[in-house]
Every structure is written in C-alpha cells, then in structure tokens.
C-alpha atoms as an extended CHARMM CRD file, in Angstrom:
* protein
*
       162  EXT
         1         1  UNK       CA             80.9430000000       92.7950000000       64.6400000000  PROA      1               0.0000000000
         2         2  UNK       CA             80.0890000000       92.5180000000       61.2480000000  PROA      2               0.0000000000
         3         3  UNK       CA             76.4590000000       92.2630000000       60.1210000000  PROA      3               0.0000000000
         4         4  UNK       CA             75.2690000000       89.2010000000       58.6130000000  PROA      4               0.0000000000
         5         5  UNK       CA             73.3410000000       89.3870000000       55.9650000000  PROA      5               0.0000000000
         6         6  UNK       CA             69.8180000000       88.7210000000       55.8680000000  PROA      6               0.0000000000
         7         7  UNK       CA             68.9290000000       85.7530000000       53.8170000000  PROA      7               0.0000000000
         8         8  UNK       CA             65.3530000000       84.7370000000       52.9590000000  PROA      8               0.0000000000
         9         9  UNK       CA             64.3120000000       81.1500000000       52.9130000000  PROA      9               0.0000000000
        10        10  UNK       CA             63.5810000000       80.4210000000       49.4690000000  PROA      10              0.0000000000
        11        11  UNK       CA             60.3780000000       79.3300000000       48.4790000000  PROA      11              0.0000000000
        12        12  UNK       CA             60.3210000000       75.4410000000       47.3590000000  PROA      12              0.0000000000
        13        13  UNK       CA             59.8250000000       74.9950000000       43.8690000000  PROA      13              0.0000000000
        14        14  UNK       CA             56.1700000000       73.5430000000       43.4180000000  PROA      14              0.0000000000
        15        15  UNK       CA             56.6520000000       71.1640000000       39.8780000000  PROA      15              0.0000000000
        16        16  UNK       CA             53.5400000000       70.7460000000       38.3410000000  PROA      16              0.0000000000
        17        17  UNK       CA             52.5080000000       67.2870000000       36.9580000000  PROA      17              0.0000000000
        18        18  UNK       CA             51.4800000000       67.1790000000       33.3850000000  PROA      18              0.0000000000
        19        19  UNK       CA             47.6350000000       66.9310000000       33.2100000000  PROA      19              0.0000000000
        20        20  UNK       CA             46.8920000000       63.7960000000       32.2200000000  PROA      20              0.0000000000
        21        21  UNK       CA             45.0030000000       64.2850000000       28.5500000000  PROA      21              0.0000000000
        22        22  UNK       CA             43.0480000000       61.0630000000       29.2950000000  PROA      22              0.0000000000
        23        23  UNK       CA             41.5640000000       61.5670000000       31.9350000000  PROA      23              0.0000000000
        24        24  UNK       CA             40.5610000000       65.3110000000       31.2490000000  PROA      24              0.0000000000
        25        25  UNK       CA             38.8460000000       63.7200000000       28.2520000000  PROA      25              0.0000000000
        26        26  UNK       CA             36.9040000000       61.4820000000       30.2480000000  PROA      26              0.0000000000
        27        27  UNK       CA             35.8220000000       64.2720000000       32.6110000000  PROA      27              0.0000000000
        28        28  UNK       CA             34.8650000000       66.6000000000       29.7430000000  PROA      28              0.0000000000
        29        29  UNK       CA             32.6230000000       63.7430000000       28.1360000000  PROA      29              0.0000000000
        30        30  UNK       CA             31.2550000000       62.9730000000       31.7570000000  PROA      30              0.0000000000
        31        31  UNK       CA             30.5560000000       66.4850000000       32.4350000000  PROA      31              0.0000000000
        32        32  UNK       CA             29.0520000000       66.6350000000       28.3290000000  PROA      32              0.0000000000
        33        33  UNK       CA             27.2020000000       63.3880000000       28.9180000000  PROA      33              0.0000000000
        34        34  UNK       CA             25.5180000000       64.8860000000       31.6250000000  PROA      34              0.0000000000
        35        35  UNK       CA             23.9460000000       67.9130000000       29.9020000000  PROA      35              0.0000000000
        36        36  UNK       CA             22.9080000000       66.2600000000       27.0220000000  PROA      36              0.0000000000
        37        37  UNK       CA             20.8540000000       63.4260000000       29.3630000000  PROA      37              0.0000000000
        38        38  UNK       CA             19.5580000000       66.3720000000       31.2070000000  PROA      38              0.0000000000
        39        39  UNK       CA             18.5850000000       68.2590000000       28.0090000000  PROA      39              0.0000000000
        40        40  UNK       CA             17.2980000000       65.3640000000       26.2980000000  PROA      40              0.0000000000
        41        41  UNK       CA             14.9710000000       64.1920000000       29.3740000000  PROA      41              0.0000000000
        42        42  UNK       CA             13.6490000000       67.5930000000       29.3080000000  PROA      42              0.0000000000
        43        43  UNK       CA             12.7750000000       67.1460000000       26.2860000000  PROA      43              0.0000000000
        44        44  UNK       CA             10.9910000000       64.3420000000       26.2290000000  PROA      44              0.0000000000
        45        45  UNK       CA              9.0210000000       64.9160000000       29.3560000000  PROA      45              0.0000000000
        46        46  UNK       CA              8.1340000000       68.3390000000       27.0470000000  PROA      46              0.0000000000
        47        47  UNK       CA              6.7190000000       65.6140000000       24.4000000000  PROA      47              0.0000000000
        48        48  UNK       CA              4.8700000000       63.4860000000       26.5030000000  PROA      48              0.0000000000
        49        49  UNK       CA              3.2390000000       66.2530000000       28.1100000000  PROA      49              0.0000000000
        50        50  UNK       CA              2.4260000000       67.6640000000       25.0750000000  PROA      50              0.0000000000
        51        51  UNK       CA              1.1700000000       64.7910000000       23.7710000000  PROA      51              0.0000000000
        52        52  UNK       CA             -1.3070000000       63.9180000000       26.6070000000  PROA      52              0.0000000000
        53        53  UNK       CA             -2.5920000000       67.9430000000       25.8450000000  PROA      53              0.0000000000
        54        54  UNK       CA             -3.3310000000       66.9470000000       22.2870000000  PROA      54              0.0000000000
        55        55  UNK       CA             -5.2830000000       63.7560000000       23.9440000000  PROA      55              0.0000000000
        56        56  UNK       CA             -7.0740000000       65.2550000000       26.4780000000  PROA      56              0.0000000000
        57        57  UNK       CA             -8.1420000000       68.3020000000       24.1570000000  PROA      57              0.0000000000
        58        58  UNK       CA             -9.3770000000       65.0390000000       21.0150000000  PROA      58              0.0000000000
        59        59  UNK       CA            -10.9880000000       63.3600000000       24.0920000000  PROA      59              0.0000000000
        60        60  UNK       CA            -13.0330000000       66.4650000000       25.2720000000  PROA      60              0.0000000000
        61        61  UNK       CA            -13.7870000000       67.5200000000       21.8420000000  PROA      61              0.0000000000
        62        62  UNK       CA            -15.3110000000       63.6450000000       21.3120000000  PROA      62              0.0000000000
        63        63  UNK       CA            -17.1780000000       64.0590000000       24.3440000000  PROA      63              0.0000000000
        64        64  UNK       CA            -20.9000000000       63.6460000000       23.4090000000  PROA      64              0.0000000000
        65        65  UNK       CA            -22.7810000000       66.8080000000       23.7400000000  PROA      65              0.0000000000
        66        66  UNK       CA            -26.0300000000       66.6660000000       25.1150000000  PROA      66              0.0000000000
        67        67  UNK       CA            -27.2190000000       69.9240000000       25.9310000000  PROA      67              0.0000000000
        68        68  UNK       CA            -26.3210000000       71.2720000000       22.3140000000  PROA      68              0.0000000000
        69        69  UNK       CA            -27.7460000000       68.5340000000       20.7400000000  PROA      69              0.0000000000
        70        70  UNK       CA            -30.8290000000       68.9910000000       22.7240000000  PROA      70              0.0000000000
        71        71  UNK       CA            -31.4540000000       72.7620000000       21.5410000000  PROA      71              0.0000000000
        72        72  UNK       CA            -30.1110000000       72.4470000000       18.5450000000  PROA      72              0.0000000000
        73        73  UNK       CA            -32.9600000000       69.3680000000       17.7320000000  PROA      73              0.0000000000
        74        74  UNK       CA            -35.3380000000       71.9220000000       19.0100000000  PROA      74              0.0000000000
        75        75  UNK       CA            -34.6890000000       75.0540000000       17.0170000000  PROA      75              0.0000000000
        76        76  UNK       CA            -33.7890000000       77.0690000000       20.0710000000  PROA      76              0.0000000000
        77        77  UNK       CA            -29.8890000000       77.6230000000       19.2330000000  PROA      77              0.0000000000
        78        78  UNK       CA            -29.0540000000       81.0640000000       19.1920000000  PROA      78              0.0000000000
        79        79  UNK       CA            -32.6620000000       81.8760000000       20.8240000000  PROA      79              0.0000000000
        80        80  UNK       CA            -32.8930000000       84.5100000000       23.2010000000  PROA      80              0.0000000000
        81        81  UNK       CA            -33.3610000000       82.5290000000       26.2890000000  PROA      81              0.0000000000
        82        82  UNK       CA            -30.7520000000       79.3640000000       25.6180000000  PROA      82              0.0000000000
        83        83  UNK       CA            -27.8840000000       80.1450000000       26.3450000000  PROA      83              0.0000000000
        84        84  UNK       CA            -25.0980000000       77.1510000000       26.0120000000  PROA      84              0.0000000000
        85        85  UNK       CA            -22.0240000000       77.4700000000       28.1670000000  PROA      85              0.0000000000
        86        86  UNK       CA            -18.8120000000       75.9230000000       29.3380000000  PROA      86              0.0000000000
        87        87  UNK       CA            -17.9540000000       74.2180000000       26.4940000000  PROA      87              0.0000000000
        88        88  UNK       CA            -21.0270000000       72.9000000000       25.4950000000  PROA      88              0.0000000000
        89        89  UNK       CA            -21.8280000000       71.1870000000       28.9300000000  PROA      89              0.0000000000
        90        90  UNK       CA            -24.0300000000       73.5220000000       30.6700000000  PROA      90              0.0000000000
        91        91  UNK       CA            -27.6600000000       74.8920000000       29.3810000000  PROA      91              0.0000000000
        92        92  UNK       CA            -29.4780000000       78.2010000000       30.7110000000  PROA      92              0.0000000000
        93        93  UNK       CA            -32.9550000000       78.2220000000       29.2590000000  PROA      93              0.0000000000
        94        94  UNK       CA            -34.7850000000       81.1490000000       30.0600000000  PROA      94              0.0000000000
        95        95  UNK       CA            -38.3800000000       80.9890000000       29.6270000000  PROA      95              0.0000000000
        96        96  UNK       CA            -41.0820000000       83.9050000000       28.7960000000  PROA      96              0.0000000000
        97        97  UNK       CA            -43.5310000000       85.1080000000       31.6820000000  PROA      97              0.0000000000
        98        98  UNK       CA            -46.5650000000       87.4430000000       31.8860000000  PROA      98              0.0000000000
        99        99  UNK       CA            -44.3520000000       90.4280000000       32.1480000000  PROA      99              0.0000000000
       100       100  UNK       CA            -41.0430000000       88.9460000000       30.5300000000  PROA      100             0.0000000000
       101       101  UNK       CA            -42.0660000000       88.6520000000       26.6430000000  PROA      101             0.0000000000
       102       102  UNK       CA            -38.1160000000       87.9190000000       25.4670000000  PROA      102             0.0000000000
       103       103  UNK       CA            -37.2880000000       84.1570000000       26.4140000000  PROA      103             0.0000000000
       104       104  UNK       CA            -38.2170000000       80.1780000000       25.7680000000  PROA      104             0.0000000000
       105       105  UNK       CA            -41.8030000000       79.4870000000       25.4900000000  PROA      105             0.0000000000
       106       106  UNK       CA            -43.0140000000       76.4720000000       27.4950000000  PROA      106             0.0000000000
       107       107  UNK       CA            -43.1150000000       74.1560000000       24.3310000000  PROA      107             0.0000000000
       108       108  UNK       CA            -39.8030000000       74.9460000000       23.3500000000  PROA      108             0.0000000000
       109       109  UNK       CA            -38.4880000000       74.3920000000       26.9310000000  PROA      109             0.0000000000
       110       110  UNK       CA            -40.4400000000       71.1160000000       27.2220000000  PROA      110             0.0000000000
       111       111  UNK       CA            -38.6670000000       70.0500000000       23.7080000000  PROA      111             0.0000000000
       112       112  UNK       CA            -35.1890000000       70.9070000000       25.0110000000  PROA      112             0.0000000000
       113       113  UNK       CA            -36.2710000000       68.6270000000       28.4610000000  PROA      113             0.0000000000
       114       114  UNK       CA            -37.6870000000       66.1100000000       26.7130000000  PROA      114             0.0000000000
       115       115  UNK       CA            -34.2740000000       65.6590000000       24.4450000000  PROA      115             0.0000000000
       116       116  UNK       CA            -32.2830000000       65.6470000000       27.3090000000  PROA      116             0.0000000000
       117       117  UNK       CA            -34.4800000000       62.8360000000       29.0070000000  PROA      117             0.0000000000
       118       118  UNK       CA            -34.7210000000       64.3860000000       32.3580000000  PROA      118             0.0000000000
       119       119  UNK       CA            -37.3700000000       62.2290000000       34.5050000000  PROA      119             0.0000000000
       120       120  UNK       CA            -40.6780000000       62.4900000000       35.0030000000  PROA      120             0.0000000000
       121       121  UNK       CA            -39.9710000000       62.9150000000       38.6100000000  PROA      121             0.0000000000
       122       122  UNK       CA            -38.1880000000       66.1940000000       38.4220000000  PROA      122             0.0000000000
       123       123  UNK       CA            -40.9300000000       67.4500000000       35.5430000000  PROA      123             0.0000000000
       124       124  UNK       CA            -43.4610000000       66.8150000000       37.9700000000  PROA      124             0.0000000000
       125       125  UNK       CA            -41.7630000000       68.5980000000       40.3510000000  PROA      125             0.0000000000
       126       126  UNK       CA            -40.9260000000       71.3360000000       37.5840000000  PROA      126             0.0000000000
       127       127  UNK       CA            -45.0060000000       71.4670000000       37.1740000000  PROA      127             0.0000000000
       128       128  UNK       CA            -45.6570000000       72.3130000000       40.7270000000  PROA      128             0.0000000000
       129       129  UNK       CA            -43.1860000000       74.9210000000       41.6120000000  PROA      129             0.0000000000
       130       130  UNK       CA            -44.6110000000       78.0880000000       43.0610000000  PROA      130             0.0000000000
       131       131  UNK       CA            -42.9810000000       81.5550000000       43.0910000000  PROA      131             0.0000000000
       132       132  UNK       CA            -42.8120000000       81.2530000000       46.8080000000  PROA      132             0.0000000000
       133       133  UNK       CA            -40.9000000000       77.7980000000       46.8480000000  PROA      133             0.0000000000
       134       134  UNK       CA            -37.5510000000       79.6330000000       45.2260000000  PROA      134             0.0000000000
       135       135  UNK       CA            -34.7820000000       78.1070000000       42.9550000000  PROA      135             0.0000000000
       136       136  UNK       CA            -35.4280000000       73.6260000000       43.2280000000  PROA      136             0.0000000000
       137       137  UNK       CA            -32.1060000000       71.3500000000       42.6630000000  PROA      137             0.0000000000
       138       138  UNK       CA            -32.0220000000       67.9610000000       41.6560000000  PROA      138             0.0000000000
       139       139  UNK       CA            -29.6740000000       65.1380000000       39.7390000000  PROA      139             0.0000000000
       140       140  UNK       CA            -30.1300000000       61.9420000000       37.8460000000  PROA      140             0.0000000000
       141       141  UNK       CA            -27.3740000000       60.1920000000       36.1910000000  PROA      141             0.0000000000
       142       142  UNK       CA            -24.6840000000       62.8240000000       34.8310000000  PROA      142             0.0000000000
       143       143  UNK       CA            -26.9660000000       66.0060000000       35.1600000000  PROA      143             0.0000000000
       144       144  UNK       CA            -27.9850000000       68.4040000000       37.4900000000  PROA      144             0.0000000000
       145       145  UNK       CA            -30.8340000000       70.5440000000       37.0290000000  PROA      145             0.0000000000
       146       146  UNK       CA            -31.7370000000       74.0070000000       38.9660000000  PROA      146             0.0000000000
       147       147  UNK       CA            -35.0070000000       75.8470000000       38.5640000000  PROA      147             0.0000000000
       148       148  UNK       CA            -37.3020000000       78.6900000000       39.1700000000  PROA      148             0.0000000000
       149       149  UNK       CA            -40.3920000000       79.8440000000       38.5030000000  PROA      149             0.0000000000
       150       150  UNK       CA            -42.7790000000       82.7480000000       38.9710000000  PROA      150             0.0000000000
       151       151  UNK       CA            -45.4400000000       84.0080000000       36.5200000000  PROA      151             0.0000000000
       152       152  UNK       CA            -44.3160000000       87.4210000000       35.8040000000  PROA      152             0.0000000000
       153       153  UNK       CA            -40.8080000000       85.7910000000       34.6390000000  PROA      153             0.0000000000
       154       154  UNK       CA            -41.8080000000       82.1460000000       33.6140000000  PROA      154             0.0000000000
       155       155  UNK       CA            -39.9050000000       78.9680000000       34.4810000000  PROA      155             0.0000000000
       156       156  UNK       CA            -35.9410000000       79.1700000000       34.1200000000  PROA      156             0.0000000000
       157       157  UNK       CA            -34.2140000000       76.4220000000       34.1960000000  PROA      157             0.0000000000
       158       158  UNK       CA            -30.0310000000       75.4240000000       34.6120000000  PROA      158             0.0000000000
       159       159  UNK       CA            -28.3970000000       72.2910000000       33.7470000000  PROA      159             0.0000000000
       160       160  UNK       CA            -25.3550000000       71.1210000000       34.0050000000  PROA      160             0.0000000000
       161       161  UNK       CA            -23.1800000000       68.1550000000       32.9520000000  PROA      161             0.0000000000
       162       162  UNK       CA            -21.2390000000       66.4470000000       35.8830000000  PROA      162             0.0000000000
C-alpha cells in the first residue's frame, strides 16, 4: 500500500487587531498622571515638613532663656564654675570650697539664684544641707533644681528647664 503522506495541521492564523491609538493615549496619560500626583505629593509633604523645621527651630530660638540671662546679669558667663548647657536650658554652677579654690563663690551663686527666682523654700533648704545628707532635688514651676554640698568642695548646684 502506498504511504500517505504525513500532513501537519496548520496552525490558525492569529489576526491581530489594530491597537486602538485612543485608548493607548488614555492609558499613557493615566499611567503619567499617576507619577506626577505621586511626585508632586512628595513634594509637598517635603515642604510642609520643612516648613514646620524652620518653625519649630524660630520657636525654640524665641524661647525665653532664663538660665543665661541669669548668669549673664551676674557676670558669671564664661566663669569657671557655670557652665550653660543644652541649648541654653540647663545651668551647672559649681561653687568654691575649702579645698576647691576654682569655682562660683557663694555671692555669685546667690546672684545667679536670686535671678532665676527660685523660692525661699528650696534656699532654705539649700542653707541647711550637710555633707552627709547627699545630692537634694526639688521643682517649682518650670525648673528643677539638684544640689550638693560639702565644705571641702562648696555647694554645687544643677538646674534644669522642664
């Protein structure tokens, strides 16, 4: 018998439809609207938080200063012994003692005190401290106060701004 020959199905012809130019406009400007509402949000959350930098940084630096102001009205600025810190809202004052000669003495520690109002409760209590009672802690208002005392070393004294 003869042999039949082997015929392959053909593949069907796939017929592409054009590509309609409309609509691949509209998905390019969707795709391009997109980005650019991305981008530009970026942006401005960028500017506002750069903006509320710039405000908190003008509000800090109109923050009064009490502590410098304080020292400064006293003359002890740049004094061995006071010793301004974080940005102007902590004081160290280190006062002179029997053995320590480099430091505050006691009227220029009672000016800086007296500036900063602190009460006559806590200066009495200043007044009394002993060597033997350690560092004392109080507050009133914004402030909080830490001291020490012991003749050798004098009376040292920390406040801070809350």
């Amino acid at each position: 018998m003869p042999e039949m020959p082997n015929y392959a199905p053909t593949p069907p012809v796939v017929t592409s439809k054009p590509i309609n130019k409309a609509l691949l406009i509209a998905g390019a400007s969707f795709v391009i609207g997109a980005m650019l509402g991305v981008a530009g949000t970026a942006i401005t959350i960028s500017a506002v938080n750069d903006a509320n930098a710039r405000a908190a940084a003008q509000s800090e630096a109109s923050k009064p200063r009490p502590f410098k102001e304080a020292a400064s009205g006293c003359g002890v600025i740049g004094e061995t012994g006071a010793d301004l810190g974080d940005g102007d809202h902590s004081l160290s004052l280190d006062g002179k003692g029997d053995e320590d000669y480099s430091g505050l003495s006691m009227q220029n520690i009672d000016c800086v005190l007296n500036n900063i109002h602190v009460p006559d409760f806590i200066r009495a209590e200043m007044d009394k401290t002993r060597a033997l009672d350690g560092t004392q802690r109080e507050s009133w208002e914004n402030f909080s106060v830490s001291w020490s005392y012991h003749p050798d070393n004098g009376l040292n004294v920390g406040l801070v701004e809350k």
